[in-house]
N, C-alpha and C positions, 0 to 999 in steps of 0.2 A: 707519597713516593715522589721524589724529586727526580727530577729530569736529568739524564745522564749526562755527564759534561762532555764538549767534543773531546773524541777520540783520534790521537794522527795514528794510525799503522803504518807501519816501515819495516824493511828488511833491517832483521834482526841482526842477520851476520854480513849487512854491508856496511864498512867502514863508513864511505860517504854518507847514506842515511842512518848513522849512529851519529855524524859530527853534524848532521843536519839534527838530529833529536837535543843533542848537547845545546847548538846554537838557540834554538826555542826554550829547552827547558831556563837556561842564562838570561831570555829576554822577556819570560811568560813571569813577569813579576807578580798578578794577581792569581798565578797558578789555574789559568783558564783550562787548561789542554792536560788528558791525560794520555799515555802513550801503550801501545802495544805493538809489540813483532809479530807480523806477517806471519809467521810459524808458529805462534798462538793457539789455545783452543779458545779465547777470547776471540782474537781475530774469525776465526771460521765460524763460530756462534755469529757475531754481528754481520759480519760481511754477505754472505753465503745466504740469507734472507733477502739481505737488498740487490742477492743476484750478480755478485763478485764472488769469486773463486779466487783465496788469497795465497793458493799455491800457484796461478798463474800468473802473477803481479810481478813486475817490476817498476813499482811506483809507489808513492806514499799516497796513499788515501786518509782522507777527512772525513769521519761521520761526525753529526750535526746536528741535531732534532729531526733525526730518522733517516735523513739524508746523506747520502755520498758525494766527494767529489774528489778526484784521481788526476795526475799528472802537475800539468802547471795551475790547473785550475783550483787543485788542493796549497799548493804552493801559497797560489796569492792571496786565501782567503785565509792560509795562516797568519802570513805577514802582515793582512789588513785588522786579526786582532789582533797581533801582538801591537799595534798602533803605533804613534811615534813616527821617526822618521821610516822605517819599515814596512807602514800603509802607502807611505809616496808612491811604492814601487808597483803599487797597486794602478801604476798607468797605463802600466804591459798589456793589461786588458784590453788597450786597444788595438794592438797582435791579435787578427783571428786565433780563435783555438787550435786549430789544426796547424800550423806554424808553432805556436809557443808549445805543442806536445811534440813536433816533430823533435825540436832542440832540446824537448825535454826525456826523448827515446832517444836518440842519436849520444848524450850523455850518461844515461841509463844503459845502453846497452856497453858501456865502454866503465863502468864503474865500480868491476870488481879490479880488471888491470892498473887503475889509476891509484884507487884508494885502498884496495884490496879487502878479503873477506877474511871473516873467523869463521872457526869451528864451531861456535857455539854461540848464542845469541849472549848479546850484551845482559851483563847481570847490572841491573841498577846502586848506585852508592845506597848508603842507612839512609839518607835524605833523600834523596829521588826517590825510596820503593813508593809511599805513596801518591805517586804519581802514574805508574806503571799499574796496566791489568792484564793478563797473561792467564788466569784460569776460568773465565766465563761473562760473561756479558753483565753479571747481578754479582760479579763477587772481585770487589776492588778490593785492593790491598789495605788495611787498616791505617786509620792517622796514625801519623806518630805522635808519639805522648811527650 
């Protein structure tokens, strides 16, 4: 059994964290990261073990080889694989944490008025599905042929 690839979860019907999954999916050229919405039974399968309830989330979390990481701290460790000029930004880190999440809730709580929400979680392009998991922890969507 191979090891599951990281997973970003995000608000499915937030605009911002949609243009945030677009920006990744455009820059994950080796197709590292797969993706699920917050409102998941993918998401509440993984999360909810590691002790996240992902209907009280207003953040993007990164699972990892078992591991979670939430706010800005998901942020940077995306950025740090997507490599490239992108890991630079991996400097932030020396912002304590509690600072880099403050500005990262203070943005969050103001990002349905900004960017606004859907009805309905983002449905993936024929190219992006397999990229996207949404019904269980063991049950990713099939390659495309």
């Amino acid at each position: 059994m191979s090891e599951t690839p990281p997973t970003i979860f995000f608000d499915g019907v937030c605009g911002m964290c949609n243009r945030w999954v677009d920006f990744v999916i455009v820059r994950d050229r080796e197709r590292v990261f797969r993706y699920s919405p917050l409102q998941s039974d993918h998401a509440r399968a993984t999360l909810v073990p590691l002790g996240i309830d992902p209907g009280e989330l207003s953040s993007i979390v990164l699972v990892e080889g078992g591991r979670a990481w939430q706010r800005s701290a998901a942020v940077l460790r995306i950025l740090k694989r997507l490599g490239g000029v992108w890991s630079l930004l991996g400097i932030l880190r020396v912002v304590p944490g509690p600072i880099r999440d403050w500005v990262y809730g203070l943005v969050s709580k103001h990002r349905y008025r900004v960017f606004g929400r859907s009805e309905a979680c983002r449905v993936p392009t024929p190219e992006e599905r397999a990229l996207f998991v949404t019904d269980g922890p063991e049950e990713a969507a099939p390659e495309p042929a």
